[in-house]
N, C-alpha and C positions, 0 to 999 in steps of 0.2 A: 496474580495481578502484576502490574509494573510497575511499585512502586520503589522497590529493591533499586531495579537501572533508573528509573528516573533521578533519586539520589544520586545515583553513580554521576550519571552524565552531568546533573546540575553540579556535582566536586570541581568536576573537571573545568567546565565553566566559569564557575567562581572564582577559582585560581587564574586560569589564564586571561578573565577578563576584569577581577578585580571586585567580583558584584555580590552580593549576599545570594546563596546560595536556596535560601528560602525563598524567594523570588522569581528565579529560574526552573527550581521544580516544577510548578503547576504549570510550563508552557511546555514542557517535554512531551510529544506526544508519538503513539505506537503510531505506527506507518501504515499504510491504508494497505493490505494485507493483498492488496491486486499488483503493489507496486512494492514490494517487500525486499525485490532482491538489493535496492540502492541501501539498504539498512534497514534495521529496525525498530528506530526511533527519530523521529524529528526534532528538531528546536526549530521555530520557522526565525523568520527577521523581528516580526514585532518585537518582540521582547526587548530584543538587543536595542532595538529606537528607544524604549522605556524607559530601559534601564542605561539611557547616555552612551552605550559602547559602540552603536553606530550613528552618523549622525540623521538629521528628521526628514529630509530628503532620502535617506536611501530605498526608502519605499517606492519612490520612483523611480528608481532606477539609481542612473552615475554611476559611484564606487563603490556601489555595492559585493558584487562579485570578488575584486580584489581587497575590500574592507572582512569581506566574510572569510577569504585564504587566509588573510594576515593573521585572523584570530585564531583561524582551523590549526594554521603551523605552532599557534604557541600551546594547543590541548597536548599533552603530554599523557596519552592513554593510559587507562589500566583497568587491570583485570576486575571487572567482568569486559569492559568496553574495549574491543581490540582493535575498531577504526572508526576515523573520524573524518568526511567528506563532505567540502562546500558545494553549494550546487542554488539553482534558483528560486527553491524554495526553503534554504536555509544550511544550517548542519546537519547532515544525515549520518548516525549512529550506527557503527555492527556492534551487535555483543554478541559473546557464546553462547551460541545458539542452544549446547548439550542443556547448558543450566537454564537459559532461559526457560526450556519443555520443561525441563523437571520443576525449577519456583512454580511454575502457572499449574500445571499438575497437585506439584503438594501442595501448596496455596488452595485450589479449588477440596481437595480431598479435605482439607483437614478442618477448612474453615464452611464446607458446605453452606447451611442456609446464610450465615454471614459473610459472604462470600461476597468482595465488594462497600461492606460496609465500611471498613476503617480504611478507605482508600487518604494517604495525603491530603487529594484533593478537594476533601468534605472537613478537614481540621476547621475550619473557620467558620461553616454551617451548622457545628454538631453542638446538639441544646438550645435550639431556638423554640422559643413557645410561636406558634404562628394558628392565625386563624385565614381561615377559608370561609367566604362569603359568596355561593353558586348557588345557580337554577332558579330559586327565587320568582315563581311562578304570581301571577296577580291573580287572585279568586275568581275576577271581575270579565278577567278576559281568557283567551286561550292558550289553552298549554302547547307550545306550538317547537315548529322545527330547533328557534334562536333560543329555547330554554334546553333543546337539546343539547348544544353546541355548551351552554353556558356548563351544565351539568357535568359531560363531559372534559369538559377541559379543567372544569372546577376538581373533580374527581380525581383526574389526573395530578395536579399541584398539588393535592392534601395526598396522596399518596407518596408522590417522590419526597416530602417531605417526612412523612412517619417511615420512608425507607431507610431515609439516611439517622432513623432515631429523634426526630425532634416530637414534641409536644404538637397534636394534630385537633382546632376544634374547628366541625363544618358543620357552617351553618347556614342551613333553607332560611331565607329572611324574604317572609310572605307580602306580598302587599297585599294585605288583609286589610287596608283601611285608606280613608279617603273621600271623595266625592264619588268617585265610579262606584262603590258600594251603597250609595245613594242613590244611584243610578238602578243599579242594579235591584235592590229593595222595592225601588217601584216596579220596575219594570217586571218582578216577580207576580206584585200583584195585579198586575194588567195582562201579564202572558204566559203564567209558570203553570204548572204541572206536577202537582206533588207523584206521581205514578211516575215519570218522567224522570224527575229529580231523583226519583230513587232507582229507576235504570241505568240510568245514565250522567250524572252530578255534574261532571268540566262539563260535557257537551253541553249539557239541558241550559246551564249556566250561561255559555256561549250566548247559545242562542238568543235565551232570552236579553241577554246585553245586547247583543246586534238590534232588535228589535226596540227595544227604551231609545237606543241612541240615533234608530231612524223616527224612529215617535218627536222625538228631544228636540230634531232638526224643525222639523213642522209647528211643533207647540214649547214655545217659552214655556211654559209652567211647567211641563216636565222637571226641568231643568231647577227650578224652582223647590218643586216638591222634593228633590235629591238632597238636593243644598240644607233643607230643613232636615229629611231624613240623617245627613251627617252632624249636623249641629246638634241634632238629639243621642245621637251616638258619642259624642266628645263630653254630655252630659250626660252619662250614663243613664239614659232612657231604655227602661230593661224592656219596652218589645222591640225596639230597635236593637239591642244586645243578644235578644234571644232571636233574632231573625239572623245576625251575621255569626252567630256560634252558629249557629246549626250550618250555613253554607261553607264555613272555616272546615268543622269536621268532618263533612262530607267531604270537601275539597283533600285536605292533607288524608284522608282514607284511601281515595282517589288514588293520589300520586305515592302514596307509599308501596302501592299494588304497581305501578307504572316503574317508580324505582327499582320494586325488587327483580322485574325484569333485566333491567341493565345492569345491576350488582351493585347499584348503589348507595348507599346510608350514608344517613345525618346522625350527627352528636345532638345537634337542638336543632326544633323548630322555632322558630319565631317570628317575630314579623311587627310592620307599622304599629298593628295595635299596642303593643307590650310598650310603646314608647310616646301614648299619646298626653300622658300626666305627664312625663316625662319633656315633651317638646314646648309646654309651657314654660318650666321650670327653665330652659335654653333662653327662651324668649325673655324672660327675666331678667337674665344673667348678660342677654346682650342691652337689655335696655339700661340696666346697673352699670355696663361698663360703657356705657356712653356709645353704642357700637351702632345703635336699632336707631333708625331712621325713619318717620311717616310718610309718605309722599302722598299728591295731592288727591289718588283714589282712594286713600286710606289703607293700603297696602305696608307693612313695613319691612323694611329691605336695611341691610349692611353692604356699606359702601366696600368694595375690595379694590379696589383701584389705587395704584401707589401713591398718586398725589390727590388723592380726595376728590376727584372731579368728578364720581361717579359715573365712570365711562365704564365698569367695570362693578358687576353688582348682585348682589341674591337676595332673593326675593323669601321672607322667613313667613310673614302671615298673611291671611288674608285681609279682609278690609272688617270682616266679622270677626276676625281675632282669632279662626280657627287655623291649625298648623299646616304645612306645606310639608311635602316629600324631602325636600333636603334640611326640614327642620329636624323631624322625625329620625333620619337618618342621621345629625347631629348627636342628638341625644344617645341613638342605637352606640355609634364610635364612644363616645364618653362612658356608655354602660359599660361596653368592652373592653376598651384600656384599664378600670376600676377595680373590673373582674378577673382578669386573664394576663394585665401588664403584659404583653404582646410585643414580640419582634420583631413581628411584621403581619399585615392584615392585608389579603389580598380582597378586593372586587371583582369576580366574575362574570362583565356584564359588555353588552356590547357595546362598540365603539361611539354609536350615536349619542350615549350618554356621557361623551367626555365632557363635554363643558359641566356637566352636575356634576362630575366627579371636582372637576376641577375648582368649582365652586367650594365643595361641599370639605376639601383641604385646607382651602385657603379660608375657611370660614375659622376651622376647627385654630387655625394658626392664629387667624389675628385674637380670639378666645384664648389663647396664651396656651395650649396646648402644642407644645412643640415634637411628642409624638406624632404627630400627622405625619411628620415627615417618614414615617414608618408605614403608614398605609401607601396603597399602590390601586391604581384600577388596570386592573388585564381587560384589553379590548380584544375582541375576537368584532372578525368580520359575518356579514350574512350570506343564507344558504340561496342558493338560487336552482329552481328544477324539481325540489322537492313537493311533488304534488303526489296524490292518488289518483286512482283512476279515475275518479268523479271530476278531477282538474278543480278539488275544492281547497277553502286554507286547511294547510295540514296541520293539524293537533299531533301531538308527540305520540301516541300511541295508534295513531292510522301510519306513521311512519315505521314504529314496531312490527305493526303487524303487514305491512306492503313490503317489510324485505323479506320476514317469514315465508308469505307467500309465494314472491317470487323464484326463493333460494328453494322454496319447496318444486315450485316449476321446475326449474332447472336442474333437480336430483330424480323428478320423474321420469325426464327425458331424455336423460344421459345413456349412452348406449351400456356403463358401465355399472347401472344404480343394481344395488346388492339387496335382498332382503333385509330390513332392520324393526325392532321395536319401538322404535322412539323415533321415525320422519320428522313429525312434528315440534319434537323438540331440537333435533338435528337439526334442520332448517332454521329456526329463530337461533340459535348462537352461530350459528355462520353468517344468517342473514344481517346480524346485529354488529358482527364484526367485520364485514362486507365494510358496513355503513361507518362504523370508527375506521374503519383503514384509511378511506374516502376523503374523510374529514382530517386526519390527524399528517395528509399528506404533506397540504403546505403550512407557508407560515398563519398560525392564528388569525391573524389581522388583518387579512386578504378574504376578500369574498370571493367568495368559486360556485361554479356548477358543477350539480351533482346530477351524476351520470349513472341511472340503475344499472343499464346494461354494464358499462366499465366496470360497476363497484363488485358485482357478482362473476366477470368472470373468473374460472380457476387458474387461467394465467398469467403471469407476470405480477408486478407491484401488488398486488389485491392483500385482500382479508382473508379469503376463499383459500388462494394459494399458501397463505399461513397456518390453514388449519387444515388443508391437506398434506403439506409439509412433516405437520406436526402427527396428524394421525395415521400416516406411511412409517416415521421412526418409532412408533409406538408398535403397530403392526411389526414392524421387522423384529423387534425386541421380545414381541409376547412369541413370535415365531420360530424364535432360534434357540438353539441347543445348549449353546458354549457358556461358560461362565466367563464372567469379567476378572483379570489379575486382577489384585490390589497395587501395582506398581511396576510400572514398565521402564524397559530399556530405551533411554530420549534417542542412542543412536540407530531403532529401526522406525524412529517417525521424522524421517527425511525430506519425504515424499513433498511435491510444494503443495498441493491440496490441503496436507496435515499441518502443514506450517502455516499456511492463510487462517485454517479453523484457529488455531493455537493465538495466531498475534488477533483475531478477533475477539478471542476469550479478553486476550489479556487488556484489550482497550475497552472493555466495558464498563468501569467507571467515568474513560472519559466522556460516553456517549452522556451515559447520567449527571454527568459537573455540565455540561454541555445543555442540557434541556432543562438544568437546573438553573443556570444561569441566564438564559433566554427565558423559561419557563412554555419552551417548544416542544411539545410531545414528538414533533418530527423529525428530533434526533433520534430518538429510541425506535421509531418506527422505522426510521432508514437503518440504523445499525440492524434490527431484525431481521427487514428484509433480506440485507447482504448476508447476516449467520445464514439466513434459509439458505440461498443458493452458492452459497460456499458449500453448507451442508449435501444439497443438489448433487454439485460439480463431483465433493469428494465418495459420493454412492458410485458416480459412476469411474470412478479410476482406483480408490483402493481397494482390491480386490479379496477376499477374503476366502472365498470358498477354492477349494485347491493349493493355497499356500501353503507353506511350514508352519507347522503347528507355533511355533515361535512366535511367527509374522501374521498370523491368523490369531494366536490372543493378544498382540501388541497394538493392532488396527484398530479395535472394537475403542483404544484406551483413546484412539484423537478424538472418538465423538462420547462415550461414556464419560470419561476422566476431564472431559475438558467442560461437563456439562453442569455438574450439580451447585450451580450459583443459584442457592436456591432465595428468594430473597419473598417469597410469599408470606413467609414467618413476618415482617416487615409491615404488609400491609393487610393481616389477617384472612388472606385469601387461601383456599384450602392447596394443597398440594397432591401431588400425582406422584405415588414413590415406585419408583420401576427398577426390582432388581438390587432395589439400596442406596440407588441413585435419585434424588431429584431432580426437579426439570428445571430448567433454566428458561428455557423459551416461553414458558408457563407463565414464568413470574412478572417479564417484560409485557407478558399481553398485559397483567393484571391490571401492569400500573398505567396503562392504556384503556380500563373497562374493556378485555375483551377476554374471553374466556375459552384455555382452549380445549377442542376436542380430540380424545384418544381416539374413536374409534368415528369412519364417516362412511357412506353409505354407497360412496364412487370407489372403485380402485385407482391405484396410481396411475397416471395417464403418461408419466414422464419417461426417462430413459432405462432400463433394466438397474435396479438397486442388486447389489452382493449381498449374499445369506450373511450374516454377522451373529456373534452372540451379543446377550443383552444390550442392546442400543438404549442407551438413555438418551432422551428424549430433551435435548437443548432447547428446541423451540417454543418448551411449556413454562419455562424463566422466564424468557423476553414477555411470552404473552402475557404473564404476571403482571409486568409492571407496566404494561401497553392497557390495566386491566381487562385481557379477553380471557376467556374463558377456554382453556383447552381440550378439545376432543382428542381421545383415543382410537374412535371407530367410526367410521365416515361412508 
């Protein structure tokens, strides 16, 4: 790791700029390993505006250049750090490079799966209790592409957080309750299918909701009869209690079969119903504190509006006194503070719900809960393109099983497809990680179209290409002869291919403070990518078959030795041990939900790879913590 010269550089800093040293740390960053020869570490400008040394315009420009020489002439280098150069993107650092190879070498050897953990940059993250609230499926309606997304990215955050050690609780919080289950109750008895229900549960469930809610439009009563069926449900009327358990456990049956395909688990299930005594007690508590307001439907609502003018407002019951979604959801945050006292509580829902989020804050504040300020809502935007071939809405497990398929087309008909035992399963973790590559490209919060063909091909940016990547350095590794040193000589890994793998290793906690801090999985996916074709680049130039036996076991050390950051240990995802070595690339898919594979069913399509011994297998880390799933054999 870098954290060794990060100190260094921040000493040096500190003194010639006068600033606290702790403060300049975490802006220190490795050099983008394509651009390495100007140094090997950055400090960019901002910092320096932060911390007063330059002044708040130099960001656009003026004196900047010669504000940044001025400071450059007063670093007074030292050993590790031998130079120090102004330039337009900041102060750009050399250190000695000998020790640099060796820190990130013995660092990765010795701290293997924790490898990354006690970076600097995580001091201020380490032992947070934090919960995670993802995927969050409604009984009533469709488990569809937008609980994908939520799941996913939900899965990611609870991961990078039990990576870096904190207290991790995720929890599926159902809407299991409401008027649409009113809905739905009738509309079972007007159009359900017990035979049906037990082939099929989300779908049959679908349907019949689609159907009550075209019925609904035509006949008021419907609508009527709902209203009743949930008023009897908040009174605990046990056939109305025994109608929505039975749709609840089919439903969570359901989706735990759907989960376990994407590598997913929950700490707790829960949901509306668990908080419907509960949303009373809320409604109380705002009426006690003078909060609850009636208005003239009968409706009662809490004014949030800063100057009381109720231009700004949440609406808590209805006109019958039964609870609302952001009632419910009240009481759920108060259960959870109570229980778990929480440093932070993420929402994993999409963006249309910001104003209920936003609501549902500012309720919990003016209630004298000044916790709120620790919950957050993460918006992700929606998926656009995602249909089947039917061009029907897509339920999350016709998404499952259409990249399956396709990913299986496209290993049929490959000129290179190998005999294997397991197609079928081959196909769904590629196809699955196709699909998270896709997704996890840009930022969260942006809606994008998803492109089957794009997401499947084997080259470039893909998923596909990750886990071909990844099950070629497996292949090379179970194929080769040589053993791996336990400790090489730093001055025959000169080579700049070795050198780019090396300053990528070493920047891998910033990718992770970086995604942690945004809470963007597309850092970590972009940092992968680059490992891969770094990885690429240096198959085909460092050569290994025909060298000096010397230079032939020192080579195998840039991509073995620089690999076993194994951080699966972290988030309970199994590991791939090759040789002794764990996988790095592994662990980055994990914390992405992607899984990778050793072995795939295409040969390498790419430029001629060198015989090496034991190759460890880097790419099976990253896929770790990207959560994918690693294949070996492809």
């Amino acid at each position: 790791m870098a954290c060794h010269f990060r100190r260094a550089i921040a000493g040096l800093i500190s003194k010639a700029a006068r600033v606290p040293e702790e403060k300049i740390a975490p802006w220190v960053q490795v050099t983008n390993p394509k651009i390495s020869s100007a140094g090997e570490f950055l400090l960019p400008i901002k910092p320096f505006i932060d911390c007063g040394v330059l002044p708040p315009d130099s960001a656009k420009g003026g004196n900047t250049q010669d504000s940044l020489a001025n400071l450059t002439n007063k670093i007074s280098c030292q050993y590790p750090v031998v130079k120090a150069v102004s330039n337009k993107n900041g102060i750009q650092f050399s250190v000695d490079r000998a020790l640099l190879i060796k820190n990130v070498l013995t660092k990765v050897q010795e701290d293997r799966e924790q490898y990354g953990r006690h970076s600097d940059l995580f001091v201020e993250r380490k032992g947070e209790k934090v919960i995670v609230e993802y995927s969050s499926p409604n009984i009533a309606k469709p488990f569809h592409a937008g609980h994908l997304r939520s799941t996913i990215i939900g899965n990611f955050i609870a991961k990078l957080h039990h990576a870096l050690g904190n207290k991790v609780v995720r929890i599926n919080y159902l809407g299991d309750w409401g008027v649409q289950f009113g809905l739905l109750a009738v509309g079972f008895q007007l159009f359900g299918s017990e035979e049906a229900l037990q082939r099929n549960p989300i779908q049959h469930l679908f349907e019949v909701y689609v159907k009550v809610n075209q019925a609904a439009e035509e006949n008021e009563d419907v609508h009527r009869q709902a209203r009743e069926v949930f008023r009897l449900l908040e009174h605990g009327d046990q056939t109305a209690l025994s109608l929505w358990t039975r749709f609840r456990d089919l439903s969570v049956e359901e989706y735990s079969r759907i989960y376990k395909r994407l590598g997913v688990q929950f700490d707790e299930y829960s949901g509306e119903s668990m908080y419907s005594d509960r949303s009373q007690q809320v409604i109380s508590q705002l009426q006690e504190a003078g909060l609850l307001q009636t208005t003239e439907r009968g409706t009662g609502v809490v004014d949030l509006s800063e100057d009381n003018s109720m231009s700004f407002y949440t609406t808590v019951t209805r006109s019958d006194g039964t609870s609302l979604y952001v009632t419910r959801d009240i009481a759920a945050a108060v259960d959870r503070y109570e229980r778990c006292r929480f440093d932070k509580m993420y929402y994993v829902v999409d963006k249309s719900q910001e104003d209920h989020f936003s609501q549902l804050f500012k309720t919990l504040k003016k209630m004298g809960h000044t916790w709120a300020d620790k919950c957050q809502h993460v918006k992700f935007g929606r998926v656009q393109g995602m249909k089947t071939r039917r061009g029907e809405v897509v339920l999350l497990e016709d998404i499952l099983n259409e990249a399956q398929r396709q990913m299986l087309d496209n290993m049929q008909q490959a000129a290179t497809t190998k005999y294997m035992d397991n197609p079928e399963e081959v196909a769904e973790t590629v196809g699955i990680t196709a699909v998270l590559a896709q997704d996890f490209r840009g930022k969260i919060q942006s809606d994008y179209k998803f492109d089957w063909n794009r997401a499947l091909q084997s080259k470039g940016d893909t998923g596909v290409f990750l886990q071909y990547t990844h099950a070629r350095l497996c292949s090379l590794e179970r194929e080769s002869g040589m053993s791996v040193p336990d400790s090489c000589d730093p001055a025959l890994l000169q080579e700049r291919q070795a050198l780019q793998l090396l300053l990528q290793i070493a920047g891998f906690d910033q990718a992770v403070h970086k995604a942690l801090t945004d809470l963007e999985p597309r850092h970590i996916l972009s940092y992968t990518l680059q490992l891969s074709h770094l990885v690429a680049a240096a198959h085909r130039s460092l050569k290994v078959k025909g060298s000096p036996k010397y230079v032939a076991e020192v080579s195998p050390s840039a991509f073995v030795q620089f690999s076993p950051c194994d951080i699966s240990q972290w988030d309970g995802s199994p590991l791939y041990d090759t040789c002794g070595q764990d996988v790095m690339l592994a662990n980055e898919k994990a914390l992405l939900c992607m899984t990778p594979l050793d072995r795939m069913s295409c040969q390498w399509n790419g430029s001629p790879l060198y015989d090496t011994c034991g190759q460890d297998v880097m790419l099976a880390n990253e896929m770790a913590l990207l959560s994918m799933t690693p294949l070996d054999r492809m």
